[in-house]
C-alpha positions as CSV (number, residue, x, y, z in Angstrom):
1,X,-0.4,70.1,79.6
2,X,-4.0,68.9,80.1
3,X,-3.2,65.6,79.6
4,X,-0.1,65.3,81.9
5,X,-2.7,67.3,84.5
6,X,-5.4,64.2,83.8
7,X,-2.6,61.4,84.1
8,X,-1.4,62.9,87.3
9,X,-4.8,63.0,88.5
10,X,-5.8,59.8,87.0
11,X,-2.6,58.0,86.9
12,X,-3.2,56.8,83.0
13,X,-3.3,59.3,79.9
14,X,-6.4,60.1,78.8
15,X,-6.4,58.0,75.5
16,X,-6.1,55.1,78.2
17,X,-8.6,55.7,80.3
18,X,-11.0,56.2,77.5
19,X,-10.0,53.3,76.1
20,X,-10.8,51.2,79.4
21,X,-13.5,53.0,80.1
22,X,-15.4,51.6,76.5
23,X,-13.4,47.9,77.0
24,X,-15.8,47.9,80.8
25,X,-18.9,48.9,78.8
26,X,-18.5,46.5,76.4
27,X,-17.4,43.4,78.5
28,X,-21.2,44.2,80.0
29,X,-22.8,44.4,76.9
30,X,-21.0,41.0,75.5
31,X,-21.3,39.2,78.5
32,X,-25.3,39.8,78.5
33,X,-25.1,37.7,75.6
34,X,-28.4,39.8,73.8
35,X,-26.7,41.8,71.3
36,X,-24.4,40.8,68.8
37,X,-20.4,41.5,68.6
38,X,-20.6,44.1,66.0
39,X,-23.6,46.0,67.3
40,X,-21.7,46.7,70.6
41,X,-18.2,47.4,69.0
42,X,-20.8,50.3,66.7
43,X,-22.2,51.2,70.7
44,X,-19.1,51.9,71.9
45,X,-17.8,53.9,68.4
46,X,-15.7,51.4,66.6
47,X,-16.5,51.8,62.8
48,X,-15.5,47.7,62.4
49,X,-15.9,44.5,64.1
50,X,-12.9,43.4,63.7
51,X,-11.2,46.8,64.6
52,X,-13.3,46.0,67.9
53,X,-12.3,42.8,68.4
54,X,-8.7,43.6,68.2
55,X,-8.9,46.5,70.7
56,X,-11.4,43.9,73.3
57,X,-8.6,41.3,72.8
58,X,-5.4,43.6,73.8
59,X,-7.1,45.2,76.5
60,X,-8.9,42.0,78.1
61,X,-6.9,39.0,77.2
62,X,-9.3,37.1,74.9
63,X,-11.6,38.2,72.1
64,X,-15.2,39.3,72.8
65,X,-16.6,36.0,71.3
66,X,-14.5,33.7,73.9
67,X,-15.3,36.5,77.0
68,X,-19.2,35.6,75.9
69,X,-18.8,32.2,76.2
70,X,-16.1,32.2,79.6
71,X,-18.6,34.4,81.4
72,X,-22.0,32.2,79.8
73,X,-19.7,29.3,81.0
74,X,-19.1,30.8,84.8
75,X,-22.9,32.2,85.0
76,X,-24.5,28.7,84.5
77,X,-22.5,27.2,86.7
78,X,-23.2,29.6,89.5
79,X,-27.1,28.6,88.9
């Protein structure tokens, strides 16, 4: 009941909304290009890299490694 009460409220399940909610922190973190890929998938509580990687991919398109380099890419040209 709580979480058909959240998704009305919300409009996603909770298990979504977490899950979107940790993809937004860690496109910041990846996209700042300072810490490495498996140091923010530990940040944001994913016991594996890879496990990490899959989850970034699904949810954003592309894996964290090419969102690094597409948003290096867009920041230097903006400079």
């Amino acid at each position: 009941m709580l979480a058909e009460r959240f998704a009305d409220l919300v409009g996603m399940p909770p298990m979504r909304y977490l899950a979107k909610w940790r993809m937004q922190i860690a496109s910041r973190l990846v996209s700042g290009g300072s810490t490495n890929i498996a140091t923010v998938a530990a940040e944001i509580g994913y016991g594996s890299e890879a496990s990490f990687s899959r989850a970034f991919k699904k949810m954003v398109g592309v894996p964290p490694s090419a969102w690094r380099r597409r948003i290096g890419h867009e920041g230097s040209r903006g400079a």
